[in-house]
N, C-alpha and C positions, 0 to 999 in steps of 0.2 A: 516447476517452471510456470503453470499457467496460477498460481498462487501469486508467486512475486509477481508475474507481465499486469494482474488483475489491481493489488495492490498499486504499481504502478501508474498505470492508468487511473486509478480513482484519485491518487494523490495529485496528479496536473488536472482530474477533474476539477479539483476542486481547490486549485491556483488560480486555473483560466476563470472557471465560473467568479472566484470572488474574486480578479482584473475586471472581467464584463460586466457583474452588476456592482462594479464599486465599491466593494467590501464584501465584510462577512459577519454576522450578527453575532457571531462570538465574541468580537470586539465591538460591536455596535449596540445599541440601546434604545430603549421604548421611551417616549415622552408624551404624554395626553392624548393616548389613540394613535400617536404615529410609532413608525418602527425604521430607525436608520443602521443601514450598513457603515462601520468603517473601515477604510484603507487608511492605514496611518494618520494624517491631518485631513482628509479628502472623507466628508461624512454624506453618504447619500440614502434618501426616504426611499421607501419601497413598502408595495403594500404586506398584510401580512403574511401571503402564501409565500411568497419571497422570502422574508426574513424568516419565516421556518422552517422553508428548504432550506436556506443556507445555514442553521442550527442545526438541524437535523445532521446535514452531509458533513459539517466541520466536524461534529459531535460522534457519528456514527464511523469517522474515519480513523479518530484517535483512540477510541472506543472497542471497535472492532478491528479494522482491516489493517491498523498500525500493528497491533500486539500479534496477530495472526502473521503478519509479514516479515517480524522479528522473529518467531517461531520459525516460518519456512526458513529463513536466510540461516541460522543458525543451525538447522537440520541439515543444509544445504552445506553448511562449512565444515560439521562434523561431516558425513560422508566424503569428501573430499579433503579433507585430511588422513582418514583412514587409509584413502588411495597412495596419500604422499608418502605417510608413515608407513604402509605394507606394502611396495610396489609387486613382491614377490608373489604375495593371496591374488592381485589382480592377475597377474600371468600366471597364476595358476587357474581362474577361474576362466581366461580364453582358452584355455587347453582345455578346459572341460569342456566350450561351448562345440571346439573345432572335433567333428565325429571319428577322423582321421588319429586324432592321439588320445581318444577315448578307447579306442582299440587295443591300442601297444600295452 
C-alpha cells in the first residue's frame, strides 16, 4: 500500500509542478544559455535549477517510481487473485488465526 499511495503522489507531483512552472523540460529545450519548459504550445524560460528539477523528477519517475509501481500493482493483483481463485485456503487460514478452532 504505501508503495502505490508513494508512487501516487509523485505522479500529481509531478502534473501539478509541470501546470505551475509551465511545462516540463522533457519536452522543453535549451537555446543560447536559455532553458524553456514546455506545456504543449505554451513554452516558458526558467533558470537552470528549474529546468533540472523538472528533468530530473519527469526522468526519475518514469525511470524509477513508474517500473516499481507496476511491480507493486502486479504483486498486488497476483495475491488477490489467489484470494479469489482459493476462497477455501483463506477460510482455512482464519481458522487458524481464531485459537478457539486451533484446539478442536
Amino acid at each position: 500500500m504505501g508503495i502505490r499511495m508513494f508512487a501516487l503522489v509523485n505522479f500529481n507531483s509531478l502534473i501539478i509542478g509541470a501546470i505551475l512552472l509551465g511545462g516540463d523540460a522533457a519536452t522543453g529545450y535549451t537555446r543560447l544559455g536559455h532553458y524553456f519548459l514546455s506545456l504543449g504550445f505554451l513554452k516558458t524560460e526558467v533558470s537552470y535549477s528549474v529546468f533540472n528539477y523538472s528533468l530530473v523528477h519527469f526522468y526519475s519517475f518514469f525511470a524509477v517510481t513508474m517500473p516499481i509501481w507496476i511491480v507493486s500493482e502486479l504483486v498486488w493483483l497476483y495475491f488477490n487473485m489467489q484470494v479469489k481463485l482459493n476462497p477455501d485456503k483463506e477460510k482455512e487460514k482464519e481458522k487458524d488465526k481464531d485459537p478457539k478452532t486451533r484446539l478442536k
